[in-house]
N, C-alpha and C positions, 0 to 999 in steps of 0.2 A: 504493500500500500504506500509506503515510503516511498519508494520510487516514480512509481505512477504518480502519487501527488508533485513530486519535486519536476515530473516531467511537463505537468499541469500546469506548474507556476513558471518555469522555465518559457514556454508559449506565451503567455498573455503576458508576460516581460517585454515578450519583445514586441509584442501589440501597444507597449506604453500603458501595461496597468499589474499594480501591483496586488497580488493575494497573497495569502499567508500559507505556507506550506500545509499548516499544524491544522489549519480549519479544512482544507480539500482533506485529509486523510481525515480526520474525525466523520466528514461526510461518508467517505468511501467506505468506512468500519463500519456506523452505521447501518450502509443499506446493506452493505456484504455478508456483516455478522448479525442484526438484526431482525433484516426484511431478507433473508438469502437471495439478493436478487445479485447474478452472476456481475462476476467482475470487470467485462465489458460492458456491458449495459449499465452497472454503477459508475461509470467513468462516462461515460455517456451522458449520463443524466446531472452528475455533478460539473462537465465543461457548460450544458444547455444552462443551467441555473445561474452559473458567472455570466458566459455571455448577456443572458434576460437583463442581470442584475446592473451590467455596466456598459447596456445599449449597444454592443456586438453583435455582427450576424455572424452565422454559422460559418459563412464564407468566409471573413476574415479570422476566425482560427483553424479550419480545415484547407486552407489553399498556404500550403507555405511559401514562402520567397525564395525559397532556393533550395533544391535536395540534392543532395550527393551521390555518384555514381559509388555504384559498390557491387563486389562479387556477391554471388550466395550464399556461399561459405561463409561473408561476415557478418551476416544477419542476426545476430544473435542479442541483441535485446528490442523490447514491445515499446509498440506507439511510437516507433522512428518512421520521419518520410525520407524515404529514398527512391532512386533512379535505378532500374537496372536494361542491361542490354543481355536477352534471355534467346533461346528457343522453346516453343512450346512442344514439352516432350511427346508429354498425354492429357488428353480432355477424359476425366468423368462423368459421368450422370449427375448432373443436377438435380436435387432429391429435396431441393425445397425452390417454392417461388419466389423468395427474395432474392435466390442467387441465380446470375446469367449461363454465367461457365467456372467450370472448375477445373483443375487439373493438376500439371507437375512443366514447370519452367525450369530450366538448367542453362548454366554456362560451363566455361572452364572448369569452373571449381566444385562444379558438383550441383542438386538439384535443390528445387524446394516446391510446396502448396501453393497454387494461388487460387484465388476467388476473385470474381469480377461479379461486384453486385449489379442487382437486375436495374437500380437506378442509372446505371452506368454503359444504359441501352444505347446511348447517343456517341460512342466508344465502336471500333469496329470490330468485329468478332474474329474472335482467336481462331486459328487452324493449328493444325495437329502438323510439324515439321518446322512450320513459316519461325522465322525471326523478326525480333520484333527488338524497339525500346519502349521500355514503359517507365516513364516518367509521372511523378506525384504520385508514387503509391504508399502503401503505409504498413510497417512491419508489426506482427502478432502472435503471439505467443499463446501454448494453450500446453499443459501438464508436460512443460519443457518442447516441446515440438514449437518452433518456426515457421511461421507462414506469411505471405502478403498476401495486402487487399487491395482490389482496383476498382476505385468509385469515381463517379461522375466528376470531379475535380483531376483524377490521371486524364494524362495523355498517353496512348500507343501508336508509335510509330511502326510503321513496316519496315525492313529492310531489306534487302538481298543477300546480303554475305551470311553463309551458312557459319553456324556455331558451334565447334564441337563439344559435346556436355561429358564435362568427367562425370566419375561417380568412381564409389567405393563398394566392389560387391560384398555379399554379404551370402552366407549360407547358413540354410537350415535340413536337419532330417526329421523327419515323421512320419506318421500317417495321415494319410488325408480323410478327413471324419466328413465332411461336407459339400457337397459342390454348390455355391450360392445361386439364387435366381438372376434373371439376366445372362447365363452361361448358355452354351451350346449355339445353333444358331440362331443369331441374330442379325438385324438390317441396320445399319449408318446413315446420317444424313451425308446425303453428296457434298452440300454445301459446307459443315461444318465437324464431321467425322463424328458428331455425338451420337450413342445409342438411343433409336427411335422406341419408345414408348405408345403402346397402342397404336404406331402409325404415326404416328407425329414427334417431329424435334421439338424440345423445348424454347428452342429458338428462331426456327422457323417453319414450325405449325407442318400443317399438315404434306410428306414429300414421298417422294416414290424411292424410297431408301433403297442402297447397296447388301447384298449379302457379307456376312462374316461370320466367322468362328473365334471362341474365346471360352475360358475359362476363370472363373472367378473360387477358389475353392480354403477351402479352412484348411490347416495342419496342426496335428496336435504333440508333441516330442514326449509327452508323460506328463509335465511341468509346465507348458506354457504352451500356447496356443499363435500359429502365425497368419495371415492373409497370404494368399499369393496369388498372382495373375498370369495367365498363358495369354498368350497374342496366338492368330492363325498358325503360323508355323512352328510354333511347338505343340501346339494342342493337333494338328491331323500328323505330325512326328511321333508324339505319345500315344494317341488314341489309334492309329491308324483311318481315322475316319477324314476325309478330306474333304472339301466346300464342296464341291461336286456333287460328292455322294451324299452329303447331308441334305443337300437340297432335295434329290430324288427321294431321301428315305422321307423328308419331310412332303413331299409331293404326292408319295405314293401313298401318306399314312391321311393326309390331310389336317398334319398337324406337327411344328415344330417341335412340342416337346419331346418327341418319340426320341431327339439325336440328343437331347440331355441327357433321359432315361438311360440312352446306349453309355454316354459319357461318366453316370454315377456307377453303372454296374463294373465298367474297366475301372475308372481311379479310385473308387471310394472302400476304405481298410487295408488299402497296400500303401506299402512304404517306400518312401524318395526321400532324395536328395536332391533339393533344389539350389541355385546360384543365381544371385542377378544382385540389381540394385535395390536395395532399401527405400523407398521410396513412400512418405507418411507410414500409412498402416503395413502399405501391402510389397511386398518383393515383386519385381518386374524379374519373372524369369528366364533367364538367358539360356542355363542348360539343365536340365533334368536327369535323372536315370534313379533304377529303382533299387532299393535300397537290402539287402537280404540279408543283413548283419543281424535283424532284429527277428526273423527268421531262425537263423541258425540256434539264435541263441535261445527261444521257444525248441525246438527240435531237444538241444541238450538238457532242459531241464524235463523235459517230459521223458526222456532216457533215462537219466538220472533218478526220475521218480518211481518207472516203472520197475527198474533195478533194486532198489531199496527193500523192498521184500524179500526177494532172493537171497540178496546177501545177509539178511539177517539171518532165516530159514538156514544156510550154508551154516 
């Protein structure tokens, strides 16, 4: 709360008005410990009460004077505006209406969340590869996890020159306990690569979407639970099942779920070994194979058990 106040007064400073550190955090505790209303929304609510209080628009504490370019990698404290020059790696599903598009931007230095609010509709829509700058965005924090947000006050620029995105992989083994919905086949919007919903992008209504394949699925290692994501070419590499054929088996059945159904009976209680990037919740997975270590070692203790009689009996 300390910081977020000190970040509070640090802004309307440089608006030419002075507040007291000590009274934004008393506000902030209040509604946080109090009234449990979240931590951004109490920040929220206590910059709207200054501004009210001392004849500010919204605009002149949300439109900074100048933000700094910065890799991704340095993002690591909330409520900074900064500049970044990104590629857009991955679009999400948008799973609520206040948000436009969601996804995963990378540079050099590796990746991160963004959100482009749905106010932020006069802003041009992100594509899945395109580079961009985006200018007046604002950094955000949430149970250590890093994100920006792009609202009607950023600018995004397009540009040409491709960006290469580091990243740091990361692996996991388990079993795969779930395959989430939204898996198997699914259709894209042409225009903006987001998964169509009922028929429709959330961004631009109702389109005669692309076929695709993907996987969204749960792992579980005994102790802790991971997301991971297949793109088309791993998931007809693993499953055997190719866009092709999913089409047809969906054509023939007169219904898409049939190549889910086929997708949970292959992956779902057998064990992998996944590799990719880390990426918020979920692993973008680069390489797969299946995992028989945990196999073997079921095999021996069931030997082990079945013997134990005998040798007593002996």
């Amino acid at each position: 709360m300390k910081e977020i106040a000190k970040q509070i007064e640090a802004r309307f400073l440089e608006l030419g008005v002075k507040v007291q550190t000590g009274e934004i955090e008393n506000k902030l505790e209040q509604l946080v410990n109090q009234y449990k209303v979240p931590p951004e929304e109490a920040r929220r609510n206590v910059i709207n009460s200054l501004l009210k209080k001392h004849n500010l628009q919204k605009s002149d504490f949300f439109t900074p004077r100048e933000t700094p370019q910065v890799k991704a990698s340095d993002i690591k404290q909330d409520g900074k505006w900064v500049t970044l020059r990104a590629k857009v790696v991955q679009l999400w599903d948008a799973n609520q209406e206040s948000i436009s598009q969601v996804g995963l931007l990378g540079d050099e230095s590796g990746t991160i969340k963004f959100t482009k609010w749905a106010k932020a509709s006069a802003l041009p829509t992100l594509e899945e590869g395109k580079c961009y700058i985006f200018k007046n965005i604002t950094t955000s924090e949430w149970q250590g996890q890093f994100s920006v947000k792009i609202n009607k006050t950023s600018e995004i620029i397009p540009i040409s020159e491709d960006i290469e995105v580091g990243s740091t992989p990361t692996e996991f083994s388990g079993a795969i306990v779930d395959i989430q919905s939204g898996s198997g086949l699914i259709k894209r919007c042409p225009e903006c690569n987001r998964a169509l919903v009922k028929g429709a992008c959330g961004e631009h209504g109702k389109v005669e979407g692309l076929y695709d394949l993907r996987v969204k699925a749960v792992m579980d290692d005994g102790e802790r639970v991971q997301d991971i994501l297949l793109n088309r070419e791993i998931t007809e590499a693993l499953t055997g099942i190719t866009l092709e054929k999913a089409k047809e088996m969906a054509t023939e059945a007169l219904d898409q779920a049939v190549v889910l159904d086929m997708i949970k009976n292959k992956l779902v209680g057998r064990y992998y070994v996944v590799a990719g990037a880390k990426l918020d919740r979920f692993i973008l997975v680069e390489t797969i194979r299946q995992d028989v270590k945990p196999i073997e070692e079921d095999i021996k203790r069931l030997l082990a058990t079945s013997a134990a009689p005998i040798a007593q009996e002996a």
